[in-house]
N, C-alpha and C positions, 0 to 999 in steps of 0.2 A: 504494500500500500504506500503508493507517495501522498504522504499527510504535510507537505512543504509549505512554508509560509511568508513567500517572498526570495530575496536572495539571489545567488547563484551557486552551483557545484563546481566544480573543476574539471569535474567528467560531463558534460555538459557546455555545448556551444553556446556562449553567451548572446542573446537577440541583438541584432544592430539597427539602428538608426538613420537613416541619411541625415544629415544636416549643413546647416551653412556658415562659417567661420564667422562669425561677428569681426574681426579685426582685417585678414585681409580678403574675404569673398570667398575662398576656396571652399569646396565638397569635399566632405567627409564623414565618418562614420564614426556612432559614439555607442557607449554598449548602455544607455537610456535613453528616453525618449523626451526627447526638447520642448522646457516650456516655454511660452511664449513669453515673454519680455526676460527673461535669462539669459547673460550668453552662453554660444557655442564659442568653443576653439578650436581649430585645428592644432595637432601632437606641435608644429612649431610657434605658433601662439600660443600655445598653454603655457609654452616653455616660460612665455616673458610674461604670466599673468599668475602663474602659482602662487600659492602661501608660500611664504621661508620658512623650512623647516625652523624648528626650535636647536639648537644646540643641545638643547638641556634633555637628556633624558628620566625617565622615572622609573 
């Protein structure tokens, strides 16, 4: 019985999404599905819009 409650597995193809890069236009695929006034990035825009990790671990 799959009793799953959202998520993903790793054995398991994660669903894709078409979307459209907010910063520079380009197409691409995200593994959610895009809301409307959020951005999208593409993998090289995300680069320059991530969080900084913290140094600090816990």
């Amino acid at each position: 019985m799959n009793d799953r409650r959202g998520g993903y597995r790793r054995d398991e193809p994660r669903e894709m999404h078409n979307a459209k890069c907010s910063d520079c236009g380009a197409e691409t695929q995200v593994p959610f599905k895009p809301t409307e006034g959020r951005p999208v990035y593409c993998r090289e825009c995300y680069q320059k819009h991530k969080p900084a990790r913290s140094e600090r671990r816990f």
